[in-house]
N, C-alpha and C positions, 0 to 999 in steps of 0.2 A: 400078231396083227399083220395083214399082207399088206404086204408092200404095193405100192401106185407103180404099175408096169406102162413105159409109155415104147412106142414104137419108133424110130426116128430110121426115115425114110431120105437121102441124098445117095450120089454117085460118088460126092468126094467124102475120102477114108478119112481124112484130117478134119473134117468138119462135122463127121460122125462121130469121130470120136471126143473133140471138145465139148461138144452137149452132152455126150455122155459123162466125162468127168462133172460138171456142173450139175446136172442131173442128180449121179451119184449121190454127189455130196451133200444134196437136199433128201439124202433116203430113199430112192427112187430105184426102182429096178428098170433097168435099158433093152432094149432088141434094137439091133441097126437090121438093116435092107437096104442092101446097095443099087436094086433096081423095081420098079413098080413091078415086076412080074414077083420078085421075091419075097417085095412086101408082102401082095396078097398070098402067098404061096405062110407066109405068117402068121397072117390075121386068122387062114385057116385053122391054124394049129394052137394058136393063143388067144388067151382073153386080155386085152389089155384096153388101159385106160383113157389114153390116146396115144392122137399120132402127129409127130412134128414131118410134116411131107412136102418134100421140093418139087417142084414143078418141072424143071425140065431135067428127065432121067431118060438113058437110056431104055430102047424095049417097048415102055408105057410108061406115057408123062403123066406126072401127078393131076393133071385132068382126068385122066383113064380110072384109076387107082381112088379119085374122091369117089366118081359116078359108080362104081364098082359096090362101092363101101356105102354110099349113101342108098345105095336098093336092097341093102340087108340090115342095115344094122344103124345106129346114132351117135358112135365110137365121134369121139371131140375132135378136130382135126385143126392143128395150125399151118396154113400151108405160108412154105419157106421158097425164098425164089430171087434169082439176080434181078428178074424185072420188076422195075415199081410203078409200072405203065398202069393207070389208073384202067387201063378197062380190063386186064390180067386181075387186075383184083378184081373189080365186081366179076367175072364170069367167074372165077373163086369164089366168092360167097353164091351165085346163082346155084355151084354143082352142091351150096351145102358148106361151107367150109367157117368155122368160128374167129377166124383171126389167119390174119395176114404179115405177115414180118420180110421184108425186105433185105437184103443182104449187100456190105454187112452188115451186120448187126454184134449190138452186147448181150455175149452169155447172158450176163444178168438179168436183163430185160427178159430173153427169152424165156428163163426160170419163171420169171416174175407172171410172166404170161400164160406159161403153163399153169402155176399154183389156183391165180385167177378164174382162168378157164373151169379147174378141176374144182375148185369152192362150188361153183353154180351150177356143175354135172353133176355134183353130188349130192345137191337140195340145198336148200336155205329155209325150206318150213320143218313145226315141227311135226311129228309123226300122226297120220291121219289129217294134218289140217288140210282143208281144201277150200275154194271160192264156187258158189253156186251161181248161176245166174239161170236166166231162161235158155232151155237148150243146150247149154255149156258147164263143165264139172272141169275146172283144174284141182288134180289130185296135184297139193306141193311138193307132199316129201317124197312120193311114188316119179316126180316128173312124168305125169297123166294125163294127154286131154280127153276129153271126151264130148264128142256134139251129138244132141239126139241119143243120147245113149253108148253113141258106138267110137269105137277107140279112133285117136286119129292116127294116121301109122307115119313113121319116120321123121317125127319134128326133130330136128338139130338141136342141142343144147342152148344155141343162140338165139334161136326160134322161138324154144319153151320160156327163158328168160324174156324175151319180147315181149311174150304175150301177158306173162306174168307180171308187169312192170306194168305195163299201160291198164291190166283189168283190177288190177290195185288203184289204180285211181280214174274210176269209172266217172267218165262225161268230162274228164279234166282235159284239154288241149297239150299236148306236148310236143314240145320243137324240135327238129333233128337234131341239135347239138345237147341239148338235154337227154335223150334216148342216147347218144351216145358214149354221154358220161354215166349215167346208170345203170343201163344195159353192159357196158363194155367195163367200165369197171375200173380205169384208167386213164393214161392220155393214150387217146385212138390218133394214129397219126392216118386215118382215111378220108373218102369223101365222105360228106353229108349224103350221097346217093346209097354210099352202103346200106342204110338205116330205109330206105326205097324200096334196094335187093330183098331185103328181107320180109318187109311188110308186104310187097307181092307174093314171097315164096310162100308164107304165111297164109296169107286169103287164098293162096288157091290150094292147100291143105286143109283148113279148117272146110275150105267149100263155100264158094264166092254167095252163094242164094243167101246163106247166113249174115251176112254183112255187118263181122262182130266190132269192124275197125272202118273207122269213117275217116277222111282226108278232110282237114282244114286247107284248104290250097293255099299257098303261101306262110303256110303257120308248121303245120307239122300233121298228127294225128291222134284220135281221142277214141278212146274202149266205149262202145256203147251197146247193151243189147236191149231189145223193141223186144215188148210183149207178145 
């Protein structure tokens, strides 16, 4: 069986290397990169599952290095970082980015965060199931959208779970703090605006004429597709 390869992306050696011990220890095979130029000098060379990515690195800050990654590819990315400056994070989820962790932080947690993350990259349907609607095909076990026929390209695993979550319970009303706990999987320690980030990033992938996700103002949002 191969092993779950994650990438872990910081400047400092000492904090590369204790995620990597924890990591380890859950079965996990590690690559460090000590600088955003390295990373991607990696990612060219490997296939890996995700990537744990610090934000301010020598060279190319992990801003550089999401936007880099998010125009090829849908690789999971936890981005790691001293700031917990609430808009450092949404411009973090805007370039794409699945979770956020703040530093410091517990190993454990951060495990815990990975596992998570990597459960929902991996499917949660089973083989061939999918949801039809007008217009729209989520293939679940493939992680697949489809509008009109045609693929939509570079949804985030956080994305794909979004969409999946809200078209599971079509017409129903859901509240930020609800999408947080089910979508994330955990205690999310963000804003309510994350859940925002995403549902824009979203609509303007699927293709805003579509209007597969309608805003309750003050309530949250609900999956609706019109004949």
């Amino acid at each position: 069986m191969t092993r779950t390869h994650v990438l872990v992306v910081d400047d400092e050696a000492g904090l590369r290397q204790l995620v990597r011990l924890y990591l380890e220890k859950e079965g996990m095979a590690v690559t460090e990169a000590a600088s955003g130029r390295a990373a991607l000098e990696k990612i060219e060379q490997n296939n890996f599952d995700l990537m744990i990515l610090d934000l301010m690195m020598p060279d190319s800050d992990g801003w550089s290095v999401a936007r880099v990654v998010r125009s090829k590819m849908d690789l999971p990315i936890i981005m790691l970082t001293a700031r917990g400056d609430e808009m450092d994070r949404l411009a973090g989820f805007e370039l794409g980015a699945d979770d956020y962790v703040v530093k410091p932080f517990s190993p454990r947690e951060l495990v815990a965060r990975v596992k998570a993350l990597l459960r929902r990259a991996g499917g949660d349907g089973k083989r061939g199931e999918q949801l039809h609607f007008p217009g729209l095909t989520i293939d679940i076990a493939a992680r697949e959208v489809k509008v009109q026929s045609q693929p939509v390209e570079n949804l985030t695993p956080k994305e794909f779970d979004l969409l999946l979550f809200l078209a599971r319970h079509p017409g129903q009303v859901m509240g930020r703090e609800k999408i947080l706990e089910k979508v994330w999987g955990y205690d999310f320690y963000g804003d309510l605006r994350t859940v925002d980030t995403h549902i824009k990033n979203l609509r303007e992938k699927l293709g805003r004429e579509h209007d597969f996700i309608t805003t309750v103002w003050g309530v949250g949002y609900k999956f609706e597709v019109r004949e």
